[in-house]
N, C-alpha and C positions, 0 to 999 in steps of 0.2 A: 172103498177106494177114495184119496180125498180127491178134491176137487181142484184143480188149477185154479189163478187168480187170475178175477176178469178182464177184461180191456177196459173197464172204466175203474176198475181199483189201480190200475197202472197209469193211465190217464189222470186221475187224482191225484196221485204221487206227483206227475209232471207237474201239473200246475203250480201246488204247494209247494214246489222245488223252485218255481220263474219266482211265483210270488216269496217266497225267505230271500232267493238272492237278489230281487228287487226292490229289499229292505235293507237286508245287510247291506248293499253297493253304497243306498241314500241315507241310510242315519248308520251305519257301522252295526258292525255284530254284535259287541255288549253293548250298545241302548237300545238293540231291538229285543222285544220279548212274544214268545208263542201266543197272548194275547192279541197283539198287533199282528201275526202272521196268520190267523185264525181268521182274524174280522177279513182282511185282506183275502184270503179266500170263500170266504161269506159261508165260513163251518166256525160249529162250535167249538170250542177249543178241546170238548173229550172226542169230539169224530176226529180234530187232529191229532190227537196222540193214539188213535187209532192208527192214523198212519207212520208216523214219527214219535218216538217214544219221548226226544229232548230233544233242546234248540240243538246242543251239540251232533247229534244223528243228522239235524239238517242240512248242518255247514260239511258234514263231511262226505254226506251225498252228496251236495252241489259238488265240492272242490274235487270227488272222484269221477264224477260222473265227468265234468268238464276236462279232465287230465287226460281220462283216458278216450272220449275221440281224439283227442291232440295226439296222444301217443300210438292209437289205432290208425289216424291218418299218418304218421310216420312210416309204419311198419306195411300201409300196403304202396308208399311210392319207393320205400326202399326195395319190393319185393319187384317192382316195376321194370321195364325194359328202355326205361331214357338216358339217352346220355346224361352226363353227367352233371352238364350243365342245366341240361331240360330238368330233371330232378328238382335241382334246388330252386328253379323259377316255381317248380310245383309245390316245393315245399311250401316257399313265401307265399302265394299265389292262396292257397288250402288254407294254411296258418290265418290268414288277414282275413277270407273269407268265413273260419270259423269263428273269430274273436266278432265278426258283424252282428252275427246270429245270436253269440253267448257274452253281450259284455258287461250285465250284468253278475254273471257266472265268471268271470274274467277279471273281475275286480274284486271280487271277493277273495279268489286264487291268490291274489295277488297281495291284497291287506290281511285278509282273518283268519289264513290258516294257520299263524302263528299264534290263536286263540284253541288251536287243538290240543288234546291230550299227546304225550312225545309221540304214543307207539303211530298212534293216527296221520297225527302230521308227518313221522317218515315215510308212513306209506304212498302220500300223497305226494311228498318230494320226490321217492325213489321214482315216480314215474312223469313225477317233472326230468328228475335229471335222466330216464329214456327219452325223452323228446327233445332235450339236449344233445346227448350223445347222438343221434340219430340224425341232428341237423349238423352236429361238428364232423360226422364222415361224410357226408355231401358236401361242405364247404374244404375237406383235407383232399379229396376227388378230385376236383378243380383246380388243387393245386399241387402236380407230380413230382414239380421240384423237390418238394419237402418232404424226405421220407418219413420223419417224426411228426414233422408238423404240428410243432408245439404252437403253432399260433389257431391250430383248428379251435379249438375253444373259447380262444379274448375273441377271434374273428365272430363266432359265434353269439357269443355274449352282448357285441354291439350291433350284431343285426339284432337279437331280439331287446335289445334296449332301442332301435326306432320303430318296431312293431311292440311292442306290449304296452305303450305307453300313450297310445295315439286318442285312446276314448278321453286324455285329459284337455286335448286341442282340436280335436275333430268335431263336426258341429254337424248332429243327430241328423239333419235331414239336410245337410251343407251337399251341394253339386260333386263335391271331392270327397265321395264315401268309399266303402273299403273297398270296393271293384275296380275306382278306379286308379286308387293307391297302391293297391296291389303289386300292380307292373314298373310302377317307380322306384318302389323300395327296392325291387329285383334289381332293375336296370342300377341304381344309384351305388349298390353292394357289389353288382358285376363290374360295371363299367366308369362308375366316377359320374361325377354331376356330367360329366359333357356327353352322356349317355343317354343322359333323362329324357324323356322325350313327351311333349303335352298330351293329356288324355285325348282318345278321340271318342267324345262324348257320345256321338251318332250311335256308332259302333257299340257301345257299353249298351247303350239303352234300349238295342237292338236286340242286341244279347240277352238284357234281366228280360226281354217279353216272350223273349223263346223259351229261356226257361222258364218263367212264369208257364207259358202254356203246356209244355211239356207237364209239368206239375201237378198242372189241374186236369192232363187226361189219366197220366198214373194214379191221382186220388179216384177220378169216375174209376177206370179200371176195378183196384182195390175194391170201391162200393160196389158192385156189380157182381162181383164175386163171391162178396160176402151176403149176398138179398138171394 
């Protein structure tokens, strides 16, 4: 019978995955080479192509892998019970907090999937454009008027042109990170500037320590389980 692959052969894989797209983001995809993503994971470079057979395998892990929680979190707020507007605050809200986690994986999506082979890169598109389609009927929702609602899509297209764009003016460890931007892009897309409303910082930082601690009793749990 074979044998499954371990939690540290999957664990490997992650790293190798942060560290490729934390080269491709800083020197671009063709001047980095499996050399440099080798050394950067402190393997030699036959234990990486143990993992990944070519730089291409890499880029199009990273660019899948990051597509599809974006398109996974689409499909479980669309399966969700909020109004319509609660929705799309959740959308943006999800979206902004993922791109926190992933922006070196986010800018790769963004510059070097046009470095893929066709059949590869449409597959990566087709599920860009479900996370498109998926945010233009939550923005067509909120708006009954329109039974065609030919604008669901441009509307779309410039909400994610002020969110995908933010790792190039946002400052890494700046007061104004994506929790608390989050709620402005919503409000500024809902309601117009006169909506926007100042972060209330307290309250944020309130917040990241609960979830931090939540966090860290689901990992004991997890460990505890597995001893």
């Amino acid at each position: 019978m074979p044998r499954g692959r371990s939690a540290t052969y999957d664990d490997q894989r992650e790293l190798i995955l942060a560290q490729a797209a934390q080269l491709f983001a800083r020197s671009g995809y063709p001047a980095t080479s499996m050399n440099q993503v080798a050394e950067a994971c402190g393997l030699s470079k036959a234990t990486l192509y143990h993992y990944y057979k070519d730089k291409s395998s890499l880029l199009i892990s990273i660019a899948e892998t990051h597509v599809s929680k974006l398109a996974a979190l689409v499909a479980e707020e669309e399966a969700s019970t909020h109004t319509d507007e609660q929705r799309l605050r959740r959308f943006i809200y999800r979206i902004v907090e993922e791109y926190a986690g992933a922006q070196d994986a986010h800018r790769v999506l963004t510059d070097d999937v046009r470095f893929l082979e066709e059949a590869d890169r449409e597959r990566v598109l087709d599920k860009e454009r479900e996370v498109v389609a998926g945010f233009a009927r939550a923005v067509s929702a909120i708006r009954p008027g329109a039974p065609s609602d030919e604008l669901a899509k441009p509307l779309t297209m410039l909400l994610f042109g002020m969110i995908n764009w933010m790792f190039t003016w946002m400052k890494p460890n700046g007061r104004l990170d994506h929790t608390a931007i989050a709620p402005i892009v919503a409000d500024l897309f809902l309601g117009g500037i006169g909506a926007v409303k100042s972060p209330d910082y307290a309250a944020i930082e309130a917040a990241k320590a609960a979830m931090a601690t939540a966090a860290t009793a689901a990992a004991a749990a997890a460990q505890a389980v597995t001893e």
